[in-house]
C-alpha positions in Angstrom: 48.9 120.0 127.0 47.4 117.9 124.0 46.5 114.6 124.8 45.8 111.7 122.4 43.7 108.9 123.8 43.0 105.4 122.4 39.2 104.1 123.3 39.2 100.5 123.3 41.6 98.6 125.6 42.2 102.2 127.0 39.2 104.0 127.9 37.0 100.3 127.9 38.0 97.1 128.4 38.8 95.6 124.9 35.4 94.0 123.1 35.6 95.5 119.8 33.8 96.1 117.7 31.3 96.2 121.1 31.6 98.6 123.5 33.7 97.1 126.6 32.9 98.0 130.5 35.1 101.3 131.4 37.9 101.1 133.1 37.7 102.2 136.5 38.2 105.7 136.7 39.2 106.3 132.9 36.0 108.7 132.1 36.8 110.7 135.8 40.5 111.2 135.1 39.5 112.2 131.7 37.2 114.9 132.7 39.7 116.3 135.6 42.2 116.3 132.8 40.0 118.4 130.5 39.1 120.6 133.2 42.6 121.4 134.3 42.9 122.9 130.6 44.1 119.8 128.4 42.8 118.9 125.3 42.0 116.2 125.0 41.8 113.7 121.5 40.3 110.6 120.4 42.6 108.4 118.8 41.1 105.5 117.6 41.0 102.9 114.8 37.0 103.0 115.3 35.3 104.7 112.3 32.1 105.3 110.6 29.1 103.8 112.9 31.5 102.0 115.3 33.3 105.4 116.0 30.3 107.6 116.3 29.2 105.1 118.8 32.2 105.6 120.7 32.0 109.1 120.9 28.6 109.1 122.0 29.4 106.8 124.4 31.4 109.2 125.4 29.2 111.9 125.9 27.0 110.2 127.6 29.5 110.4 130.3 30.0 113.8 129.9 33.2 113.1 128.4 33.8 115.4 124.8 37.0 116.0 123.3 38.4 118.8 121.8 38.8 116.5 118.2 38.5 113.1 117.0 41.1 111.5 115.2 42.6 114.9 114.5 44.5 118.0 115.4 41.2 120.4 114.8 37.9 120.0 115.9 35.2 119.5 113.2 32.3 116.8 113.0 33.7 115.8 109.2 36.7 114.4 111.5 34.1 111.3 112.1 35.8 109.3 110.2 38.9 107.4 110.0 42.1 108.8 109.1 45.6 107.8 108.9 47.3 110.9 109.7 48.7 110.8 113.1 47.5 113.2 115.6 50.2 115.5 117.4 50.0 115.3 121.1 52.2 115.9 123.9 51.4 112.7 125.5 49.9 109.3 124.1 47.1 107.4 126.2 47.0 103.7 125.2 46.7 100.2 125.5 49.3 99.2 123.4 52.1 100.9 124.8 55.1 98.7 126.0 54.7 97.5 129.5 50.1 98.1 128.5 48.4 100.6 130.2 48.7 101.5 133.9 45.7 102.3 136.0 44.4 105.9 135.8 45.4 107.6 139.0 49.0 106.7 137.9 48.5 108.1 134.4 47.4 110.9 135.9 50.2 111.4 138.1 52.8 110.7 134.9 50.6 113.4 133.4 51.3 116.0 136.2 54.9 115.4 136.4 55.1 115.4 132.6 53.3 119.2 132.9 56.0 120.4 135.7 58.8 119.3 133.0 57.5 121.3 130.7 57.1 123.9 132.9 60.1 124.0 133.9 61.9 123.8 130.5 59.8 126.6 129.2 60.8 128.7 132.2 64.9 128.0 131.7 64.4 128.6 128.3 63.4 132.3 128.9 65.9 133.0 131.5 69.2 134.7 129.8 71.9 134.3 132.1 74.4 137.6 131.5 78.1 136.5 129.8 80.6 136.4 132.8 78.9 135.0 135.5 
């Protein structure tokens, strides 16, 4: 599963252009995420200095993401661009409703994963004409 992520508001608190405090448990949820085979995104507004910043940040957590602020992975991808990323689910503060803690995104992540699951697996059964 792909998964976009917003940094500030989302992953921090919001201080922008500083760096807030993290979120509690945003950094851990993130890592058991990446470990349980999701790639993971950075989708952020940040760019040049500000979003290198972020990303180090980041990895100073031993949080690193599959891309930032795109689809493919490549360090020119530093900067910002307007394309939107494709993901299966969007992380963010500025969702309807803001952001719920992390141990419930998590768990709206899992259940998303079985409803995928599933829908791949009735897609591939063929039911035989008659029955």
């Amino acid at each position: 599963m792909t998964i976009a992520v917003d940094f500030d508001g989302t992953i921090v608190e919001h201080e922008y252009p500083r760096i807030g405090r993290e979120k509690p448990f945003a950094i851990e949820t993130l890592k058991m995420l990446r470990s349980e085979g999701n790639r993971l995104i950075l989708w952020t507004s940040r760019e040049g200095k500000l979003l290198e910043e972020a990303v180090e940040w980041c990895h100073a957590r031993g949080l690193d993401f599959y891309a930032v602020n795109s689809n493919q992975p490549s360090d020119a991808m530093l900067r910002h661009d307007t394309t939107k990323v494709l993901a299966d689910v969007y992380i963010d503060d500025r969702n309807i409703g803001g952001i719920p803690d992390w141990g419930e995104i998590y768990e709206m992540i899992g259940q998303q994963r079985e409803k995928s699951h599933a829908a791949a697996r009735h897609k591939h059964h063929h039911w035989p004409f008659g029955l």
